[in-house]
C-alpha positions as CSV (number, residue, x, y, z in Angstrom):
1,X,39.6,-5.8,-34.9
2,X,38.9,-6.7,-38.4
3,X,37.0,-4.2,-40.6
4,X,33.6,-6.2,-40.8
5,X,33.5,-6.2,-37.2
6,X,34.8,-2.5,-36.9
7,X,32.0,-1.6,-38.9
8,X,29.2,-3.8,-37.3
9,X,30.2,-2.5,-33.8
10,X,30.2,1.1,-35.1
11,X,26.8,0.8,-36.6
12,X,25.5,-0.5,-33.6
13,X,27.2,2.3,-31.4
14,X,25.8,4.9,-33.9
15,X,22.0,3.1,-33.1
16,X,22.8,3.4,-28.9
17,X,23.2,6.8,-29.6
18,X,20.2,7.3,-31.3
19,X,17.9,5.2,-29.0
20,X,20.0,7.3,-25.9
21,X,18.5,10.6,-27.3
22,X,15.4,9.8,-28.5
23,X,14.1,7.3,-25.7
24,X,14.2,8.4,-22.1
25,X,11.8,7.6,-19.0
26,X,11.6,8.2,-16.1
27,X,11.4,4.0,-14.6
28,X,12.0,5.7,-10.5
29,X,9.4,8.0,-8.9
30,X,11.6,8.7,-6.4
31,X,14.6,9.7,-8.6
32,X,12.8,11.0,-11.7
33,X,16.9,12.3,-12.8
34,X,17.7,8.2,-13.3
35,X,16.3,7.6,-16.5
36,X,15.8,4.4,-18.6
37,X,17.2,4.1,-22.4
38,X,16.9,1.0,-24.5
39,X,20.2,2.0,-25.8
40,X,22.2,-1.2,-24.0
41,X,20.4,-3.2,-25.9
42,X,22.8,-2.5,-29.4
43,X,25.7,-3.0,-26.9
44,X,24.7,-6.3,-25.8
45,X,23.5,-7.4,-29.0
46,X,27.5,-6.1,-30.1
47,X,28.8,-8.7,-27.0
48,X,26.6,-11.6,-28.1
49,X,27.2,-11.2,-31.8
50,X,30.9,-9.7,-32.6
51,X,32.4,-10.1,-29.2
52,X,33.1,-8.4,-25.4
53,X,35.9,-6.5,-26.6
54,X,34.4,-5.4,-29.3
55,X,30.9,-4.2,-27.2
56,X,32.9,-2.0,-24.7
57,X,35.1,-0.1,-27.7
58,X,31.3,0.5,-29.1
59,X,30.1,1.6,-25.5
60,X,32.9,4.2,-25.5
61,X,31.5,5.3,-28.6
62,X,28.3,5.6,-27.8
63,X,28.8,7.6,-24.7
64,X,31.6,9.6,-25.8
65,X,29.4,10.8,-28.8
66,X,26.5,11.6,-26.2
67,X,28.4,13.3,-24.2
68,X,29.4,15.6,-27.7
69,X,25.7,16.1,-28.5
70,X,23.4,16.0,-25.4
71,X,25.4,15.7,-22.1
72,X,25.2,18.5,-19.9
73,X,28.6,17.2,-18.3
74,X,30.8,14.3,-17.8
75,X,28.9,12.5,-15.0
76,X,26.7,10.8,-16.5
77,X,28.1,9.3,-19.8
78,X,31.0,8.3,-17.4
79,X,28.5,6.9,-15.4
80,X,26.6,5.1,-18.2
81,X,30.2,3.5,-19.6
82,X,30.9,1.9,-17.0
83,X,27.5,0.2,-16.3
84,X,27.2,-0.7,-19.6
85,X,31.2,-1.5,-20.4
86,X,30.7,-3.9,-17.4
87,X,27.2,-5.6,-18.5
88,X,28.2,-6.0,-22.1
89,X,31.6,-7.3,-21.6
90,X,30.8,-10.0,-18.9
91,X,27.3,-10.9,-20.6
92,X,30.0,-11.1,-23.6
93,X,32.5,-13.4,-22.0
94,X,30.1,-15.7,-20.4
95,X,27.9,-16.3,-23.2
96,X,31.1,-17.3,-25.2
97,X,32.2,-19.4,-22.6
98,X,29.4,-22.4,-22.8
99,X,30.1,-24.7,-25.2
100,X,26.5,-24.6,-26.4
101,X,25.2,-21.4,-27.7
102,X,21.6,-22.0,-26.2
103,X,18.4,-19.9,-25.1
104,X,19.5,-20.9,-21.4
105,X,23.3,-19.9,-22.4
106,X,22.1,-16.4,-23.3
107,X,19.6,-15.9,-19.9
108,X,22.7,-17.3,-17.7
109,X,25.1,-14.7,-19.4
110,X,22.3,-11.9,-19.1
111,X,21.6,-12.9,-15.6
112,X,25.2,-12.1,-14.9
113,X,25.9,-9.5,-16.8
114,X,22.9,-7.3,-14.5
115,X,24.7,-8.3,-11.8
116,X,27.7,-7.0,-12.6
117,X,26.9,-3.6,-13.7
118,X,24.7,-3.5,-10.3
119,X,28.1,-4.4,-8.4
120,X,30.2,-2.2,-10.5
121,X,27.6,1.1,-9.8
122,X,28.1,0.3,-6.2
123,X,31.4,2.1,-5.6
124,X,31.1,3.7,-8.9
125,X,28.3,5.4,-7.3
126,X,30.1,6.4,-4.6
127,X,32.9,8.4,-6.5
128,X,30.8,9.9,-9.2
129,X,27.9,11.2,-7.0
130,X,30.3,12.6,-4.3
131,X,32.2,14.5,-7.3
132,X,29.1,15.5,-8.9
133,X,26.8,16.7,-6.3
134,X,28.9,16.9,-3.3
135,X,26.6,14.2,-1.6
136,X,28.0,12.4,1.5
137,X,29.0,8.8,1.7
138,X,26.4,8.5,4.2
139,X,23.4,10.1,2.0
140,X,24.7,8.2,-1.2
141,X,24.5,4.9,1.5
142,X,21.3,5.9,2.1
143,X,20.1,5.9,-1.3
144,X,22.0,2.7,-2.6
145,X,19.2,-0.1,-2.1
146,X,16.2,1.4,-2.6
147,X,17.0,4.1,-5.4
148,X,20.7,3.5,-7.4
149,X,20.7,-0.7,-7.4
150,X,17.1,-1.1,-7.9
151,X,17.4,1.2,-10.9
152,X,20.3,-0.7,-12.0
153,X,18.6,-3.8,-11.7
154,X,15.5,-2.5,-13.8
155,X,17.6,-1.2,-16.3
156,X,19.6,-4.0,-17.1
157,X,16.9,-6.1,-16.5
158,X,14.4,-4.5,-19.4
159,X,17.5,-4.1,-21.6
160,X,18.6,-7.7,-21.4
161,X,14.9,-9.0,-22.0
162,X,14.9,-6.8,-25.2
163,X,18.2,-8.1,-26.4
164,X,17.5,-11.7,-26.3
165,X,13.9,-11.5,-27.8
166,X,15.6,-9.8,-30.5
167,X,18.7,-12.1,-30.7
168,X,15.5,-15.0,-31.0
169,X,14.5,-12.9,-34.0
170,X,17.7,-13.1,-35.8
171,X,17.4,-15.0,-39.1
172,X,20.1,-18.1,-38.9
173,X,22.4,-16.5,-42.1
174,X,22.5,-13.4,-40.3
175,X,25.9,-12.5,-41.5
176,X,27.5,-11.2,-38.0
177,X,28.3,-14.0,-36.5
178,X,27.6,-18.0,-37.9
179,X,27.3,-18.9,-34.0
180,X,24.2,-17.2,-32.0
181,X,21.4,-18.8,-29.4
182,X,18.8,-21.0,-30.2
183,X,17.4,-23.3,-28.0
């Protein structure tokens, strides 16, 4: 990892962090505990500008510095780094992948990305909320579908809407990376 990008992927870590702590709603009525943060979005702006390596080494960051200054306990960053190490790093690979770095190129790679980090919280979930709250797999089943993958959808969802009308917004000599989408 070269020092430009070191530095890029660290800034952008340093503003997930900021955007976990400051923004936080509730997005689930039924589960007012499964919150929704913008902070993805300087991930994924990380694995569409520098790289998917590059965007899970900044969501370590960012979740091991929450975890430092907010979390109550492991659960939850753990859980948030591998939802977002997953989204960032296959929305990352995809999107590098087409030979055309397109509007319809970055949607695709979104698209994907979401549905990974749904899949991925699937058994994640099952692990993490047995060790945390000592749920069973039946009660953690029964909350799957309507609570922990729709969340996961809506998250990702919102957060990859937000990254690519920002990546649209990107002046052309942006300086992080000569190739990014236009359509």
């Amino acid at each position: 990892m070269g020092t430009k990008r070191l530095v890029y992927g660290s800034f952008l870590a340093a503003i997930a962090v900021v955007l976990m702590v400051s923004v936080s709603l509730p997005i689930m009525p039924q589960a007012s505990y499964l919150r929704y943060d913008p902070s993805d979005v300087p991930i994924l702006l990380s694995a569409v500008l520098i790289g998917p390596i590059d965007s899970v080494y900044a969501a370590l960051v960012k979740d091991l510095l929450y975890f430092v200054v907010r979390a109550k306990g492991p659960f939850g960053p753990i859980s948030d780094f591998i939802a977002v190490a997953v989204f960032a790093f296959v929305t990352g690979a995809v999107y590098r992948r087409f030979s055309s770095m397109s509007l319809k190129a970055l949607v695709t790679s979104c698209a994907l990305g979401v549905l990974a980090r749904t899949l991925i919280m699937i058994p994640a979930n099952l692990v993490i909320l047995r060790l945390q709250f000592g749920f069973s797999y039946g009660k953690i089943l029964q909350m799957m579908w309507p609570i922990l993958t729709t969340f996961n959808v809506l998250k990702g969802g919102i957060n990859a809407a937000l990254t690519v009308v920002l990546l649209l917004s990107l002046p052309s000599g942006c300086g992080i990376r000569n190739r990014h989408c236009r359509s």
